[in-house]
Every structure is written in C-alpha cells, then in structure tokens.
C-alpha positions as CSV (number, residue, x, y, z in Angstrom):
1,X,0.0,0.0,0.0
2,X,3.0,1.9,0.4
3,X,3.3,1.9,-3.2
4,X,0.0,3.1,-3.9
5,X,0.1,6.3,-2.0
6,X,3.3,7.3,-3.7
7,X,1.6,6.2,-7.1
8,X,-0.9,8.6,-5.7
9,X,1.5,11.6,-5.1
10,X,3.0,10.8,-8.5
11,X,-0.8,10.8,-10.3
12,X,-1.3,14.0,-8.4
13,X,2.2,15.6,-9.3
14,X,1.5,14.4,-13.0
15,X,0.4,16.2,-16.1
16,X,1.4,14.4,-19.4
17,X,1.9,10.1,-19.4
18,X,5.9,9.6,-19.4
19,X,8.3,10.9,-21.3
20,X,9.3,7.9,-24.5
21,X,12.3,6.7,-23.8
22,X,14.4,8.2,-27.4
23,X,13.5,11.0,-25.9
24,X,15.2,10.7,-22.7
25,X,17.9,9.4,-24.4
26,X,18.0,12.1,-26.8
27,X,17.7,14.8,-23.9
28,X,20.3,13.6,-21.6
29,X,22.3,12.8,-24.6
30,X,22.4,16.4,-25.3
31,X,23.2,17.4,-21.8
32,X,25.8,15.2,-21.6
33,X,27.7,17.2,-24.4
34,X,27.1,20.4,-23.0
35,X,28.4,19.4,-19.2
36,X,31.9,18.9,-18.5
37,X,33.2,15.6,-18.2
38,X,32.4,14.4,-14.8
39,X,35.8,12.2,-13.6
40,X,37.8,14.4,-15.4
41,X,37.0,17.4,-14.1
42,X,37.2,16.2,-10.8
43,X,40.4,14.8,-10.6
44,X,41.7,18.3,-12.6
45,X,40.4,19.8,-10.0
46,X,41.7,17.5,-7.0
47,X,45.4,18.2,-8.4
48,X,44.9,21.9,-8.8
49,X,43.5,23.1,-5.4
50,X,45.6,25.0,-3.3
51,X,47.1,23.7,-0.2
52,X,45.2,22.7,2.9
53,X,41.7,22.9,1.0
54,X,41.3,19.1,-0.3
55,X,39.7,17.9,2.6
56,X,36.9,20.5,1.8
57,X,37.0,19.5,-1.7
58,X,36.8,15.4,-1.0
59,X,33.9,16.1,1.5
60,X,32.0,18.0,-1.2
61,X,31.9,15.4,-3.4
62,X,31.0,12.4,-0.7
63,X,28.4,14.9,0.6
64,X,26.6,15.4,-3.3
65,X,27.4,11.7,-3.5
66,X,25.1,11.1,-0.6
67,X,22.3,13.5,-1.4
68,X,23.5,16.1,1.1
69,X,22.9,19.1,-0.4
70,X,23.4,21.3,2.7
71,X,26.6,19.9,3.3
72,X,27.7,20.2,-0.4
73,X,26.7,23.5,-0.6
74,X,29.0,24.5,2.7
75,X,32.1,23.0,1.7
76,X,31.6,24.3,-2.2
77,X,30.5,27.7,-0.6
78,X,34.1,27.7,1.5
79,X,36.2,26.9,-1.7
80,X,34.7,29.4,-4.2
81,X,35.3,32.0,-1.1
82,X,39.3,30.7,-1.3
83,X,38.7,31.9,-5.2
84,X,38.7,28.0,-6.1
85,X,37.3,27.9,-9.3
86,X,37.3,24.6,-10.6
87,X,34.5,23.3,-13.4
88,X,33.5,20.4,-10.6
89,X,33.8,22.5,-8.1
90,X,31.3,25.5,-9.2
91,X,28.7,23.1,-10.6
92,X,28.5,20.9,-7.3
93,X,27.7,24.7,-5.8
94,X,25.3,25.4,-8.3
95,X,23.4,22.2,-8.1
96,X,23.4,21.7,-4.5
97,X,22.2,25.2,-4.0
98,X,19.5,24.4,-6.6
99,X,18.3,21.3,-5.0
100,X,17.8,23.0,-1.6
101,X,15.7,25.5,-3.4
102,X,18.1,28.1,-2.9
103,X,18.2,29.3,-6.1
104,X,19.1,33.0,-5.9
105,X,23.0,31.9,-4.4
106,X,23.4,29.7,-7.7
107,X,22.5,32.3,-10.2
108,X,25.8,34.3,-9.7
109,X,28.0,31.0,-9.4
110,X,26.3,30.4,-13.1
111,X,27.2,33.3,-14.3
112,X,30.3,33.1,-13.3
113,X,30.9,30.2,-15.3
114,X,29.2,31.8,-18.4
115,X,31.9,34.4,-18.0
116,X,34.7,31.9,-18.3
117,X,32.9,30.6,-20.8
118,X,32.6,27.0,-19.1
119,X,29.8,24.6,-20.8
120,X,27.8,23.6,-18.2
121,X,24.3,22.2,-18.3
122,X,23.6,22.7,-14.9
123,X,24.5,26.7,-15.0
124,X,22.8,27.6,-18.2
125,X,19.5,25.8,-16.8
126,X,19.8,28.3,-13.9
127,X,20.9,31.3,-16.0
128,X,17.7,30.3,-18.3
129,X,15.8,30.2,-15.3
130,X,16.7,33.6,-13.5
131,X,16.2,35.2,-17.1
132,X,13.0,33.6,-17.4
133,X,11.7,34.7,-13.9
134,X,12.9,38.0,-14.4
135,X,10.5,38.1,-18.0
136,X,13.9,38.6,-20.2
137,X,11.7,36.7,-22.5
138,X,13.5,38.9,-25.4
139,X,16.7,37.6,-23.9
140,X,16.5,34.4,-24.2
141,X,14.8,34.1,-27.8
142,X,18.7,35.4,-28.4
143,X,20.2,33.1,-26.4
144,X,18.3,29.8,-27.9
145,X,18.8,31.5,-31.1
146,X,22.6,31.4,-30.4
147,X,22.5,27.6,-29.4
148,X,22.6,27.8,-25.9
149,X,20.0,25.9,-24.8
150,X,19.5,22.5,-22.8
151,X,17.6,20.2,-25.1
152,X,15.4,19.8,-27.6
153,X,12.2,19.7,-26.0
154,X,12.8,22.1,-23.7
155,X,14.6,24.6,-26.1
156,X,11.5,24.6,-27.9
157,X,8.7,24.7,-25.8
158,X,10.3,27.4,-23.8
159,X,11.0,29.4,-27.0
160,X,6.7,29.1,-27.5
161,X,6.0,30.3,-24.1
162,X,8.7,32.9,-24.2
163,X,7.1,34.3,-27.7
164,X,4.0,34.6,-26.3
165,X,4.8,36.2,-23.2
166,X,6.9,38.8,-25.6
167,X,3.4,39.1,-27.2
168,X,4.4,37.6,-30.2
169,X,1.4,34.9,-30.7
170,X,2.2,34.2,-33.9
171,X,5.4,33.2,-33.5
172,X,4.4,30.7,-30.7
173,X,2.3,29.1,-32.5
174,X,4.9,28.9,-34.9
175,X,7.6,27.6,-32.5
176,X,4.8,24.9,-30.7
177,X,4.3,23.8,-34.6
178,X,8.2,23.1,-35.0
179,X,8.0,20.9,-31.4
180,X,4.7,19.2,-32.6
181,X,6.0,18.0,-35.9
182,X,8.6,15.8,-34.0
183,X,7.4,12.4,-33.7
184,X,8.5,11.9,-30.1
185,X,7.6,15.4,-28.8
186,X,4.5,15.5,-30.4
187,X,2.3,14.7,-27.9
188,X,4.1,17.4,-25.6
189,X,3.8,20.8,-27.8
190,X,0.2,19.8,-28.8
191,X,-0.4,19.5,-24.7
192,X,1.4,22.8,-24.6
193,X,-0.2,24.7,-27.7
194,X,-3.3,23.5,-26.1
195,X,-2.6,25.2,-22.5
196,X,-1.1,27.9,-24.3
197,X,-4.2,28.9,-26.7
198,X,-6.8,28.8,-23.1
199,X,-4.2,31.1,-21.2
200,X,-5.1,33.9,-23.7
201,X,-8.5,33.3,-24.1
202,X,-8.9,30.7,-27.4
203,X,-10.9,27.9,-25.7
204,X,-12.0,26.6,-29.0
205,X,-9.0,25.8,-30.5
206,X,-7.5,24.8,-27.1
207,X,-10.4,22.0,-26.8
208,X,-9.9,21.2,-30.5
209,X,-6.4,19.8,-29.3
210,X,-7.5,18.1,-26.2
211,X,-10.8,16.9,-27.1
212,X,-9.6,15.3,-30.1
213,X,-8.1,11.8,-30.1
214,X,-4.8,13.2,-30.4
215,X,-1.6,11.1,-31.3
216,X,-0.4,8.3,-29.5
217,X,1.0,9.1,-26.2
218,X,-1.6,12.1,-25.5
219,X,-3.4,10.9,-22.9
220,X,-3.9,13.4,-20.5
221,X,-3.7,12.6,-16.8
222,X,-5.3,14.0,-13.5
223,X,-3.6,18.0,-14.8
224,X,-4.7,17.6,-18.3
225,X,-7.8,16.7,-17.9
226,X,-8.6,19.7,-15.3
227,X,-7.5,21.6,-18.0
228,X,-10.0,20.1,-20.3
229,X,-12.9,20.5,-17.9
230,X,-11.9,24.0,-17.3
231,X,-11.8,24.9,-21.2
232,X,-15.5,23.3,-21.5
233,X,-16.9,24.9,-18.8
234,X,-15.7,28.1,-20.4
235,X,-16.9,27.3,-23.5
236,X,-20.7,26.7,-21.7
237,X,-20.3,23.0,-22.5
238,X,-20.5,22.2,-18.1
239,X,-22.4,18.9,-18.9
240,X,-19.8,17.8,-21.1
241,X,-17.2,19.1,-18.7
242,X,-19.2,17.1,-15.5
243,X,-19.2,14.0,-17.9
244,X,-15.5,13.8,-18.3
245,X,-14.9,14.7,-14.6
246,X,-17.3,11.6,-13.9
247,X,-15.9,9.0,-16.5
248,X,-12.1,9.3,-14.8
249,X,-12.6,10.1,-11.0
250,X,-14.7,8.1,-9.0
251,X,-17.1,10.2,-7.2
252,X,-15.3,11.1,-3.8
253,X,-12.3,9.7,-4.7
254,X,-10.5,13.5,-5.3
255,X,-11.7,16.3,-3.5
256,X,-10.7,18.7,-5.5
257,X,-12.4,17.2,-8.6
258,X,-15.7,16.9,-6.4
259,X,-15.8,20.4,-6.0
260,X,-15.5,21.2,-9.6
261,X,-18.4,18.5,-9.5
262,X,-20.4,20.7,-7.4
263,X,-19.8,23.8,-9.1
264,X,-21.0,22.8,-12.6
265,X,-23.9,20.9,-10.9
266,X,-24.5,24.7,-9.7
267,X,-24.4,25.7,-13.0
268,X,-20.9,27.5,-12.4
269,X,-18.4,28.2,-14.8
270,X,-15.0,27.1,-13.9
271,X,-12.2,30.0,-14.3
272,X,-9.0,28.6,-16.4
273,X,-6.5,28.2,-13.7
274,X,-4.1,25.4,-14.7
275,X,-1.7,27.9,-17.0
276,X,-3.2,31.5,-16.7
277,X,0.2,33.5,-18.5
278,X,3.7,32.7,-20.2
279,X,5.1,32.5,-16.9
280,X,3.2,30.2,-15.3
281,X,3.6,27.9,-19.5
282,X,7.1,28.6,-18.7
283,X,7.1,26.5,-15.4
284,X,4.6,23.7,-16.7
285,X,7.3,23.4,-19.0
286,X,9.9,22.7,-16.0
287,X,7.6,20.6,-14.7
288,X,6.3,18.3,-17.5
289,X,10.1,17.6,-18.0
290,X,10.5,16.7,-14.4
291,X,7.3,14.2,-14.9
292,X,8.4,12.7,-17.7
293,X,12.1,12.3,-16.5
294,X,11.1,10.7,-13.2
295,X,12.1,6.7,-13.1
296,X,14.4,7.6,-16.6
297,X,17.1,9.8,-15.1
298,X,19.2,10.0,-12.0
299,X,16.6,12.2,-9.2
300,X,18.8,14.9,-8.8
301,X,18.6,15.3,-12.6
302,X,14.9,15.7,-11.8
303,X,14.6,17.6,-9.4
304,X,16.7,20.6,-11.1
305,X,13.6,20.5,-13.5
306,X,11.6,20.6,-10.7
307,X,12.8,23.1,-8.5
308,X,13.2,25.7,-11.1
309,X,9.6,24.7,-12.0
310,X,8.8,26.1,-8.6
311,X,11.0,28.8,-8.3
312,X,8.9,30.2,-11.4
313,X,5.7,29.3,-9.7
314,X,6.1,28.9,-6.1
315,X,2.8,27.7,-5.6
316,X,2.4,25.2,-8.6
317,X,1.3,21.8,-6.2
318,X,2.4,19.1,-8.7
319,X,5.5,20.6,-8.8
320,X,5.7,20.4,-5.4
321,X,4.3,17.0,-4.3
322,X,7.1,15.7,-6.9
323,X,10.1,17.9,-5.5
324,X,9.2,16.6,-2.0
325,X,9.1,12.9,-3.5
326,X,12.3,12.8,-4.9
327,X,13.5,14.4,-2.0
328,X,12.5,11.6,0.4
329,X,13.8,9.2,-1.9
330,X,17.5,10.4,-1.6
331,X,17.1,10.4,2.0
332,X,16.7,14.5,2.4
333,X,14.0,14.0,4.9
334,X,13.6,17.7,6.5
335,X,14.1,18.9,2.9
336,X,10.8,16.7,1.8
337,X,8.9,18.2,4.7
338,X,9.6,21.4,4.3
339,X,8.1,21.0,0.8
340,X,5.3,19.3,1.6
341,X,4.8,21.2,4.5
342,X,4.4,24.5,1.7
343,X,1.1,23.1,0.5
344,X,-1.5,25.2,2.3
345,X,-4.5,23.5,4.0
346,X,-7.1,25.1,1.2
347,X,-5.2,23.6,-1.8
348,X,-7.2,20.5,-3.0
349,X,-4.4,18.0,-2.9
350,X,-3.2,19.1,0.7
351,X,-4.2,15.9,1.8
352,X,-1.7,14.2,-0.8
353,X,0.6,16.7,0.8
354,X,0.0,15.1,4.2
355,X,0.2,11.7,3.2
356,X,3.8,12.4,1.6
357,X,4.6,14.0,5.0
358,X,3.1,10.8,7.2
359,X,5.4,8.8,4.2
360,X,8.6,11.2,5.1
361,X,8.1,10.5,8.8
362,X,7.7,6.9,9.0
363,X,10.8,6.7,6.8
364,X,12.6,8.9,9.0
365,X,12.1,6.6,11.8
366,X,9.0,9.0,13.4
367,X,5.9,6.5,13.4
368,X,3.9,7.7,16.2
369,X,3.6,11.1,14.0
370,X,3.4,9.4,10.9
371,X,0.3,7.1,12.2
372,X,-1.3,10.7,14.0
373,X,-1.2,12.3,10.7
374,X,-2.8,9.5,9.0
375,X,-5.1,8.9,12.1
376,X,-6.3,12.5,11.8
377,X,-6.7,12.6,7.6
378,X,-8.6,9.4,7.9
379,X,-11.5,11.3,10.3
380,X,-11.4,14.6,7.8
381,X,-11.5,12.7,4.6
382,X,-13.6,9.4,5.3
383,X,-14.9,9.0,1.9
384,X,-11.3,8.9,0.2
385,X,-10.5,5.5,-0.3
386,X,-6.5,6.2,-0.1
387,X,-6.5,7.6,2.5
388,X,-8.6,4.9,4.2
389,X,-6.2,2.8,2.5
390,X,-3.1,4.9,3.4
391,X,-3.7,4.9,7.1
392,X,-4.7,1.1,6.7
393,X,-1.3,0.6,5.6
394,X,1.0,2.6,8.3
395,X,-1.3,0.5,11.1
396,X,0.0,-2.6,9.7
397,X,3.5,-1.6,8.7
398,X,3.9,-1.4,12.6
399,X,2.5,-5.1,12.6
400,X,-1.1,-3.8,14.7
401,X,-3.2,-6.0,12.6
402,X,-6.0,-5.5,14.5
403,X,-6.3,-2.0,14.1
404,X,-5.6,-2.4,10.6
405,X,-8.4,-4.6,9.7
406,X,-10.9,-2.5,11.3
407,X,-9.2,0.8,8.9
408,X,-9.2,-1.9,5.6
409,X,-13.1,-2.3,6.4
410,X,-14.0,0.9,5.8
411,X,-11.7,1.1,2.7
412,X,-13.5,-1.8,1.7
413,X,-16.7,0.0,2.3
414,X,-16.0,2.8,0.1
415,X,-15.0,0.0,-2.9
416,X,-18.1,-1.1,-2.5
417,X,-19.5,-4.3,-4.9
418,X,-18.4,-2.1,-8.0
419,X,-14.6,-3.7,-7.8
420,X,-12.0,-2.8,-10.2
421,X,-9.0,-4.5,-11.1
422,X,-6.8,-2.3,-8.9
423,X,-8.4,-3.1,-6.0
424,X,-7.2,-6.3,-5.7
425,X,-4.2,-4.5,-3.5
426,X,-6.7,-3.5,-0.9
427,X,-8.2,-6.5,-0.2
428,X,-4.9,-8.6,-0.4
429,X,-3.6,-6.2,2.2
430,X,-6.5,-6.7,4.2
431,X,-6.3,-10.5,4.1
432,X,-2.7,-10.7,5.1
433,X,-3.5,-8.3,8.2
434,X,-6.4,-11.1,9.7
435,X,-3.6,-14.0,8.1
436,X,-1.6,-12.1,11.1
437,X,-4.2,-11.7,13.4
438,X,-5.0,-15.0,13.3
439,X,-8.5,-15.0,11.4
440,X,-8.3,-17.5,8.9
441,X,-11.8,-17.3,8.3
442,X,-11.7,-13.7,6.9
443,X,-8.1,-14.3,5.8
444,X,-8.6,-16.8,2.8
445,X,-11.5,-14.7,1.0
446,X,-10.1,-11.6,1.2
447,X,-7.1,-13.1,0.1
448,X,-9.1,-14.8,-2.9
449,X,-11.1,-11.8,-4.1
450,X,-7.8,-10.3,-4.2
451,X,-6.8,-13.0,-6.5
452,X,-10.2,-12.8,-8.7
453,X,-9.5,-9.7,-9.4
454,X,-6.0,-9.7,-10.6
455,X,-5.2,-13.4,-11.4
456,X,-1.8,-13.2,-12.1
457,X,-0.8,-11.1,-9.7
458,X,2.4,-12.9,-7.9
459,X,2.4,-11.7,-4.3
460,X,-1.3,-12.9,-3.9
461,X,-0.6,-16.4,-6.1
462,X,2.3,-16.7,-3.1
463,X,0.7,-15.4,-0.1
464,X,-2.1,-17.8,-0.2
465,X,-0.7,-20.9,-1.9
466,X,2.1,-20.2,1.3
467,X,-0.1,-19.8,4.0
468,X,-2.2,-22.7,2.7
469,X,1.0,-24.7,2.8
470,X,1.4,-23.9,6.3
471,X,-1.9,-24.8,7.3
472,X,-1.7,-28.3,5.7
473,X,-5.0,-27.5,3.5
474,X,-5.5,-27.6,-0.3
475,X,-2.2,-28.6,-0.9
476,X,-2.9,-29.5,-4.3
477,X,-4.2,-26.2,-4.9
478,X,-1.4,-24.7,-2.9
479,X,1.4,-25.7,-5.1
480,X,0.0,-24.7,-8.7
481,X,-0.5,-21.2,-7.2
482,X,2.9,-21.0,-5.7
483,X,4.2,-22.7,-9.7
484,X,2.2,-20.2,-11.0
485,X,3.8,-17.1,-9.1
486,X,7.0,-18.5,-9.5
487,X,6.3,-18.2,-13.5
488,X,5.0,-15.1,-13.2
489,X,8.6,-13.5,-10.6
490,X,10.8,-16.5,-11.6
491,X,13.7,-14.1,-10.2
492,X,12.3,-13.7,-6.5
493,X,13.7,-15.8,-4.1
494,X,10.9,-15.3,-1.7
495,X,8.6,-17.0,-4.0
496,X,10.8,-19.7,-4.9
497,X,11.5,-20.0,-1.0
498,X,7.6,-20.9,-0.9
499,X,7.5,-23.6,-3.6
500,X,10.6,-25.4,-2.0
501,X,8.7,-25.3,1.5
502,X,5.7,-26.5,0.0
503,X,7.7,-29.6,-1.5
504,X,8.8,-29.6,1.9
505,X,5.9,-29.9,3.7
506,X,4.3,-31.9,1.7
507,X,6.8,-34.6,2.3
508,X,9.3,-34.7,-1.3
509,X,12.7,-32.9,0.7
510,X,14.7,-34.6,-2.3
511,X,12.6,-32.1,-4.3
512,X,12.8,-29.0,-1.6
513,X,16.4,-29.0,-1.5
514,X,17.5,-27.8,-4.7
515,X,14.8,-25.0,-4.9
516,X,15.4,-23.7,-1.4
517,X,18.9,-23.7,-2.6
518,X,18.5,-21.8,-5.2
519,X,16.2,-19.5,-2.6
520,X,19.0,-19.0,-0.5
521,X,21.2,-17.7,-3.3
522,X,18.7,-15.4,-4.3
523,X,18.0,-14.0,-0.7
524,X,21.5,-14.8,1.2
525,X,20.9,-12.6,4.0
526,X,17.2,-13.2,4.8
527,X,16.6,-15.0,8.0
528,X,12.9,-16.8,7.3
529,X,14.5,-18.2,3.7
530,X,18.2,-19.2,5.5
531,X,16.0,-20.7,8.4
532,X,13.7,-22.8,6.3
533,X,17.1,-23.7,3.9
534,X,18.6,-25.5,7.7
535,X,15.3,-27.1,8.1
536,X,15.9,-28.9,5.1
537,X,19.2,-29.6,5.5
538,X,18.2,-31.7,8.8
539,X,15.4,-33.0,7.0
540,X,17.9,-34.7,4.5
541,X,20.3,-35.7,7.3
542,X,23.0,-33.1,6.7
543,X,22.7,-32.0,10.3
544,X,25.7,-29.6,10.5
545,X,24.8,-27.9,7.1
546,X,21.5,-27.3,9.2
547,X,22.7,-26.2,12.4
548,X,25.1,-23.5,10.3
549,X,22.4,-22.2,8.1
550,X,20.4,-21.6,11.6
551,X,23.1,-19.8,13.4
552,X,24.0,-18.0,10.0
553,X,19.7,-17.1,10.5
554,X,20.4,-16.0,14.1
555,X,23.0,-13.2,12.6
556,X,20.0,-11.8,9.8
557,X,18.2,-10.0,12.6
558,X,15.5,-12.2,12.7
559,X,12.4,-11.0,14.9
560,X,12.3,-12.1,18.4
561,X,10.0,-15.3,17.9
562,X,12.0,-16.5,15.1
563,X,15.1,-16.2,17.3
564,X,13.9,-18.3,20.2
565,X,12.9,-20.9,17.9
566,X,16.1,-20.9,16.2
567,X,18.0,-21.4,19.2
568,X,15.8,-23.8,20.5
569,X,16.7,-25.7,17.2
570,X,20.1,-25.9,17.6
571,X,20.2,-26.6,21.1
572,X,17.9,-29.6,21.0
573,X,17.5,-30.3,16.8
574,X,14.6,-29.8,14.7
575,X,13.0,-33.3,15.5
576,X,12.5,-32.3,19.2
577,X,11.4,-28.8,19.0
578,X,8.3,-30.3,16.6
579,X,7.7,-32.9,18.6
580,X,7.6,-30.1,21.9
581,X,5.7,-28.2,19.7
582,X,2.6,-31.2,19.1
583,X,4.0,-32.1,15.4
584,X,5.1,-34.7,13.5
585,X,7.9,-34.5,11.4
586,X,8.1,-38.0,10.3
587,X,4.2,-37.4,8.7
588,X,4.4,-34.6,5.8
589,X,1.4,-33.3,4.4
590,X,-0.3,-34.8,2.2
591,X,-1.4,-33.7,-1.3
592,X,-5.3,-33.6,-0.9
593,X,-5.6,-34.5,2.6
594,X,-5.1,-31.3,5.0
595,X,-3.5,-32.2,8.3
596,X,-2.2,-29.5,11.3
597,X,1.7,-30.5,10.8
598,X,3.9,-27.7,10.0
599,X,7.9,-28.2,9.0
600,X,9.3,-24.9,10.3
C-alpha cells in the first residue's frame, strides 16, 4: 500500500503520461555534451586546489554523493570563497544550491561560469531560469537562437511560451508547430499549444487539441484533464465538462475534482487556472520535463527540472508533491517536509501533501507522527478510499493488525460491490492483516477476491498458496499457485523460497532442496528463507549444514519469535522442537488431505 500512495502523489504531481524513452535518451544525450566531463573534471580539480583545502574539496563530493545538499553546498561555498574555481567545483555549488531551493545563491555562481565561458548544463538551466523569472523573454529568444540551450524539448517549448509572453502569438504558434511535428515530442507541444491557446482566451482551438483523439501518447492525466474540464466549462459545455470529470474520477475519490463536480452541478463556470500567463507555461514546461524524466534519469537530474519549476511558480502543487518525493527518496528528509509542508490546508491535494509527509516521517524513523497524521486525515477525509487505504497501511507496517483490519473495512466499504482490477491491493492487504491476526476465516476470502481480481498477480498467487501450505490445507491447490507465481517472478527468491517449502511440507525434501537452494542464493541474508534452507538440510540428514544455516539465520536480525525458535533448534534439533511443539515431522502433508503439521 506503500506503493499506492506514492503512485498517488506521482498521479497528483503528474500532467502528461511519461516521457518515450528516445527521448530521454535524446535529452540527456544532449546534456551530456554540453556538461563537462564528470571524472575528469574532478580529478583536474583535485590536483589543482591550493594547499590545505582538499579535505573541503573530498567532503564535497562524498556529501553530493550522498544526497547532502546542505553539506555540499557548505564546503563548495568555502572553496569558491578561497577563489577556487574549478568546473567540478562551481557546478556541485550550483546544483546543491539548486536542489535545496536556494536558487538566488546559484545564479551568480552560473554566471560566473558563463563568463569563463565554461559549458555547463547545470549553469545555463539556472541562467535560463533567472532570465525567465525575471520576463527577459526577449533575452532568451537570443540566447536559444545562439545555441545555448538544454535540449530539444525544452529549447523549444520554452522558445513558445517565451514568444507569447513577448506578445508575439504568432510566433508561438509557430515555435509549438516546430515541437509538434517531431514524432517523439509530439504529444508534448500539442499539450502545450493547447494550455497555451486557453491562457489567452482561445478555448475553442485549445479543446480542439485536447478533445480530439490526439496522437499516440496524448493521454492526459489527473492535470490535463482539469485543464479540459476548465476549457468546456468556459466554453458553456458544463455537462460535457461534468461527464468527463465523472468518466475518470470516482465520485469522492479526489476532493478537489468533487468540488469542480459541485460547481457545474450549480451551474458554475470554472475559471482557467491550470496555465493563466507565459510565466506560469514557462514553469509547466519545468515541470512536465521533471514528470516525464522521473524513473528515466538520475533524481537529482529531476529535481533541477523541478525546483526551477517552482521557483517560477512557487505555488504550482504538482511541482511540489514531486520535489518533495524525490526528495525523500534520496534520504533528504527535513528537505521533503519542508516542501510538503508548503502546501496550504485550502489547496485540493493538501491531503496528498500530508500523506507524503506521514510517508517522510515513518521513513525517517518518526511512526507515532506518521500514524497521528494519518489517524487525523482518515476522520477529515472518510470518503477517500486512499486515505482509508493509506492509514490502513501505516497500522499494519507497525505489525497492529487488529487495528488495521478495522481501517481496511472501511476502505473496503467505500469500494463497495463495483470492484476494479486495482483493488485487488486493498483486499490482499486486508487478508494478510487477519492472516496475522490470526482469522483464517476472513483471511482466505479476502485473500481470494484479491486473487479474482487480478489473477496473475504474484504476491497474492504466493501469499495464499504459502499460508495454505502452512496450514496443511488444499495442498494440491497450494502448489499450482505457488508454480504459477513462480512463472510469473521466476527471479524472487521469496517466492521460490515458498515452492521449496511447499515440496517440503508436503513430504518430497529430495525435491525442496534444490529450490530452497536456489532460494537462499537469491535471498543470502534473509533469515525466514536461510531458516527454512537449515530445516531442510536436517530434513535430508545433513545435520551440520543445518545447524550453520540456523546460526548463519540467528546473525540476519531475525524477529524475536523466530530467534527463540532458532535457538531452540540448535540446542535440541529440529526433531525435538516439533515434537515439543505437538508435530510430527516423520508425517508430511499430504497432497489432498489437510493435516495440522507444520515443518518450520
């Protein structure tokens, strides 16, 4: 469920589908000429630093090698002040200072390189930025014209924007044209024209673009099709407007499209807010970049896009919601929730902006406030099913399955008997947290409705064919699910843990040993998998194999049940503890025939 609340943040964040991949290539291919080289640069600069300032140098780069922007931009900041110059040295400044958000000290250290005419990506994105923030749209027309601009894509939807907000309309049109008639950009400067033609007032030819099937790769996400509903309502099409909000967002599902809902039911019109001038273009431009790029290039990469995308509109909320993301990703914890903390309570996706904080938290080792944050969004927002979902989740990351089955119920009330295929994730959660608490009963339905609705779906295939297995029931059954999620993840070792223990259990160790083998290879540090590998082992006869891969178990962390056990096991051997324990190791399951026994 984890995963679906950052999918969330991303859907919230997003405003085109992702970037094709040429394109990425294309873009960081051309970046990659402009920049200087990397390793070379830095080891020019290691040998030319003046005496007694290497150890600032060194910790600047492990600091931007860890993410630490704050530190990188302190020990960069004390070498340009010793007039240390270096390429390395004056981008790591530049980015660092960009990533924090502090992007008023980079512009002069980007400069700076401009005047010794360095080629650096990094700096001309900031001097394009500061230029653009300032409305030097005349100025930097030149400068693209000169060549010095950062890609392709961006080059050229900035060039648009920036003729428009020189109040040259025909020439953006013109320059959105040139974008739009390349194959893999296509999709973006039709997006863009569209935006660009509602920001000064031509609805009709704006909904021409997005009403219209559109090329390949068009479809418009949570962003673009605000920005549809907007341009209908304007042009006095609010049915058509409430009938697109209704085919793509459940009703309560997104409070901020529920009150669009209500104000065309009203008979409102909806005011064009997702791009209202050039400027605000200008930083969907940063932003759709930063969108596309996410999961195809390195997250500082990103984030320059999206930091400048919110220096140009502070309070642009996708922008946001994606800067604080990456930001948690890299470990930048207080940097995440300061951003998240920027979106204000009356923005319609605050509450994605508190469920990236309660995310931020729990990673940062802070659970009680993670779970209170949560706690609280659950009672404000009870008809949002991830949040429900979300606060579900944190209760049983923190293994309280009680208290997470009561918080899957009412997700599960707001699904409803109208299921869809992605559903599936709720109900599987929901069935592993009474698995845990012990309720069978509620377990193994849950579990199988999550399975109805996405059949191939691995983790459910091996949770259920597993805990069956443990049970001793519908072994039969059991096996082909765990085969079957095996075939689906044939490079998980947890999986292929589960089919060896199910050979186990049901009696064919010859069979076990090779796959839990192969397990163990694939997981080498996991306790549960290098426990059940030792059981094996004994089960075979090769008793000191057995009693190493236990201790080797002991050294994995293992929780505190798993630990008694496993010292129990090599203080007395396997045979006694099940026998202490009311099992039978000498009768396996059988195929068919469910019995209590249980191997590990």
């Amino acid at each position: 469920m984890r995963a679906l609340r950052l999918g969330l943040v991303s859907a919230f964040a997003a405003g085109l589908v992702a970037l094709p991949l040429p394109l990425v290539a294309a873009t960081q291919g051309e970046a990659a000429a402009k920049q200087v080289p990397a390793k070379a640069a830095q080891d020019d600069a290691l040998t030319l630093l003046p005496a007694g300032t290497a150890g600032a140098y060194l910790a600047a780069r492990q600091a931007s090698h860890d993410s630490d922007y704050a530190a990188a931009a302190r020990y960069t900041g004390q070498l340009l002040a010793l007039d240390n110059t270096q390429p390395a040295i004056m981008e790591t400044a530049i980015q660092s200072d960009v990533l924090l958000g502090n992007f008023g000290a980079a512009v002069p250290i980007a400069r700076d390189m401009q005047k010794r005419h360095i080629r650096s990506q990094v700096a001309l994105l900031v001097l394009l930025g500061d230029q653009l923030d300032k409305g030097q749209y005349d100025a930097v027309l030149a400068e693209l014209d000169k060549g010095s601009g950062v890609g392709s894509l961006v080059d050229g939807l900035v060039s648009a924007w920036s003729d428009l907000g020189a109040g040259k309309m025909s020439e953006a049109t013109a320059a959105f044209d040139k974008v739009i008639k390349a194959p893999a950009m296509q999709g973006f400067g039709l997006y863009h024209k569209a935006l660009a033609l509602a920001s000064v007032g031509d609805f009709e030819g704006a909904e021409k673009i997005l009403g219209g099937k559109g090329p390949e790769g068009m479809q418009l996400t949570r962003r673009g099709l605000i920005a549809e509903a907007q341009i209908l309502s304007q042009l006095e099409r609010g049915k058509q407007a409430l009938q697109l909000l209704d085919a793509n967002f459940p009703q309560g599902s997104d409070p901020g499209i529920d009150a669009m809902r209500e104000k065309l039911k009203a008979g409102e019109t909806l005011p064009f807010t997702v791009v209202r001038n050039a400027r605000d273009g200008l930083a969907e431009v940063f932003f759709t970049v930063a969108t596309a790029l996410q999961g195809q290039a390195s997250d500082s990469y990103t984030l320059m896009f999206s930091r400048i995308a919110l220096h140009l509109r502070p309070h642009l909320t996708g922008a946001a919601l994606l800067t604080a993301q990456l930001l948690n990703k890299e470990g930048q914890y207080d940097l995440a929730l300061d951003v998240y903390g920027s979106v204000p309570k009356d923005d319609p996706s605050y509450f994605v902006a508190e469920m990236g904080r309660a995310d931020t938290l729990y990673d940062q080792g802070r659970a009680a406030e993670a779970t209170d944050i949560l706690g609280r969004l659950s009672k404000v927002y009870p008809q949002v099913l991830e949040v429900q979902a979300g606060y579900a989740d944190m209760l049983r990351q923190q293994e309280r399955w009680g208290e997470a089955v009561k918080a899957y119920d009412k997700a599960v009330d707001l699904i409803g008997v109208k299921r869809e295929a992605g559903d599936w994730v709720v109900f599987y959660m929901r069935g592993m947290s009474e698995e845990r608490a012990g309720d069978w009963s509620r377990a193994e339905p849950d579990l199988r409705e999550a399975l109805k609705l996405n059949p191939d779906q691995p983790e459910v295939l091996n949770y259920l064919g597993y805990a069956l297995v443990d049970r001793g029931e519908k072994l039969d059954e059991a096996l082909d699910l765990i085969k079957k999620a095996v075939s689906e993840r044939p490079n998980d070792g947890f999986i292929r843990d589960s089919l060896a223990w199910a050979y186990y259990r049901m009696g064919d160790v010859q069979k076990a040993l090779p796959v839990m083998e192969k397990a163990s290879e694939m997981e080498p540090v996991d306790p549960v998998v290098t426990d059940h590998l030792g059981d094996v082992y004994w089960a075979v006869g090769r008793k000191l194999e057995a009693q190493f891969q236990w201790r080797r178990a002991l050294s994995y962390g293992p929780d505190d049940q798993l630990a008694a056990r496993l010292r129990e096991k090599l203080s007395k051997g396997l045979d006694a503890v099940l026998k202490e324990e009311g099992k039978m190791p000498e009768e396996p399951a059988k195929a068919s025939n469910p019995v209590t026994t249980n191997g590990g």
